[in-house]
Residue, then its C-alpha position, 0 to 999 in steps of 0.5 A: x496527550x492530545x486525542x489525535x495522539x491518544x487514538x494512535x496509540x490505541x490503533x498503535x497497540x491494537x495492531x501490535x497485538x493482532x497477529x493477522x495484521x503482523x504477518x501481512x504487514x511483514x512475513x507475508x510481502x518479504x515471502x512474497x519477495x523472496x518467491x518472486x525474486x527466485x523466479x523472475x529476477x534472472x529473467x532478462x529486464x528490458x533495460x538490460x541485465x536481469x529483473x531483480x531491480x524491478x520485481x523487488x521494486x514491484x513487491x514494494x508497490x504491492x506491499x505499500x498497497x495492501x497496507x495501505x487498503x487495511x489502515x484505511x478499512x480495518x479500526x473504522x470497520x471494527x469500531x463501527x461494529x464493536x460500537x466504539x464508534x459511537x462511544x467517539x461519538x459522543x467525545x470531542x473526537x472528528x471524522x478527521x481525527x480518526x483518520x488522521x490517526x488512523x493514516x499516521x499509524x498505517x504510514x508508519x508500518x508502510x514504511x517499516x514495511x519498505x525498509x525491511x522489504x529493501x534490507x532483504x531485497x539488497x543483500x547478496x542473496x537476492x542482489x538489488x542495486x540502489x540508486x542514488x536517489x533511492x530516498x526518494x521513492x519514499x514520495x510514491x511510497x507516500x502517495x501510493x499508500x494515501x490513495x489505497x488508504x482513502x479506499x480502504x476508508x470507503x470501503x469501511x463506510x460502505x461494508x456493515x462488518x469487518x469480516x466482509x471489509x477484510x474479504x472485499x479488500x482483498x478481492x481488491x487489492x490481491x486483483x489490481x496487483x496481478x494486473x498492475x504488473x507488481x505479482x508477474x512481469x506484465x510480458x507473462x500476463x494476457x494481452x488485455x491485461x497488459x492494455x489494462x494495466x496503465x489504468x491500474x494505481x499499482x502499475x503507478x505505483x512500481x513505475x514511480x518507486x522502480x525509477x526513484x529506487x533503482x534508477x530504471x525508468x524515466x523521470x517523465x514515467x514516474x512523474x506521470x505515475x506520481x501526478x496519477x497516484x496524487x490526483x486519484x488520491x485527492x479524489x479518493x479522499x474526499x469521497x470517504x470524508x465525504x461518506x464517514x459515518x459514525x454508525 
């Protein structure tokens, strides 16, 4: 077994067991779907007919991203604070091992989440409608979940203990999501927050999934939020490589 391999099934496991993270990689964004559908979807879409397409679509982004800040922020932080980060240390263990694992374990509940999120979101309950190229929105889904991700790791090299990593990505995270458009369609938000929102990842984010999921949208939008998602990502990357720190 390779160490990569190993230090994934370690987070794997630990997550396994935490029910904090269970809950909000699941029952937390398919309420929150639900909810939200019950009180936006019939509401008029610009593109004609009711908003169920785009607010299920919009739960995807918001779900995609909270996952995606956690993998990156909660194992460093812990293992810096339970002092398993300097055990590593002294293994033949990298900077980019950790995150490597830690990516591909946070990749893989991003995507279950998405599946479970799409399964309720199309039955006839709830009445979401795919497009053909809804395989597709797996590439947003990637890039969205990378670039929250890389601040979840930025945010563990910066925050001394994982009680106040937990707190700051939720200060994060919850705040971008309300002003990306994912928690309430933007047209109920204030004007500044509507002029705010294309500078917002999450707002990328829902535009790319919307369009490759359900067909509404332009391919120039979501290439646009797509290229935003990939190059703020880079950048993200390469600042908590840059910052990784073992104690």
């Amino acid at each position: 077994m390779s160490t990569r391999t190993a230090l994934s099934r370690v987070m794997f496991t630990a997550d396994l067991r935490d029910f904090a993270t269970l809950f909000f990689t699941f029952a937390f964004p398919a309420g929150l779907l639900i909810a939200l559908v019950t009180a936006f979807g019939s509401l008029p879409s610009p593109h004609g007919g009711d908003s169920v397409n785009e607010v299920s679509s919009n739960v995807i982004a918001f779900g995609t991203a909270f996952v995606g800040i956690f993998a990156g922020a909660s194992h460093i932080a812990a293992w810096r604070e339970n002092g398993m980060m300097r055990v590593l240390r002294s293994a033949p263990v990298t900077p980019a091992m950790i995150l490597g694992a830690q990516a591909g374990v946070g990749s893989l509940w991003a995507v279950l989440q998405s599946v479970l999120l799409v399964g309720i979101a199309v039955t006839p309950w709830l009445g979401m409608t795919l497009a053909g190229t809804a395989p597709l929105a797996l590439v947003p889904i990637a890039a969205g979940f990378v670039l929250f991700f890389c601040l979840g790791v930025l945010l563990a090299n910066a925050v001394p203990s994982t009680t106040a990593v937990t707190m700051l990505s939720m200060i994060i995270v919850i705040p971008l999501g309300f002003a990306g458009g994912a928690m309430m369609p933007l047209e109920f938000m204030p004007a500044w927050v509507q002029d705010l929102a294309p500078f917002t990842p999450v707002h990328h984010m829902r535009e790319a999934i919307t369009f490759t999921l359900t067909g509404l949208g332009e391919w120039a939008t979501s290439g646009l939020g797509l290229a935003y998602l990939v190059g703020a990502g880079a950048v993200l990357f390469l600042a908590g490589r840059a910052t990784m720190r073992w104690m």
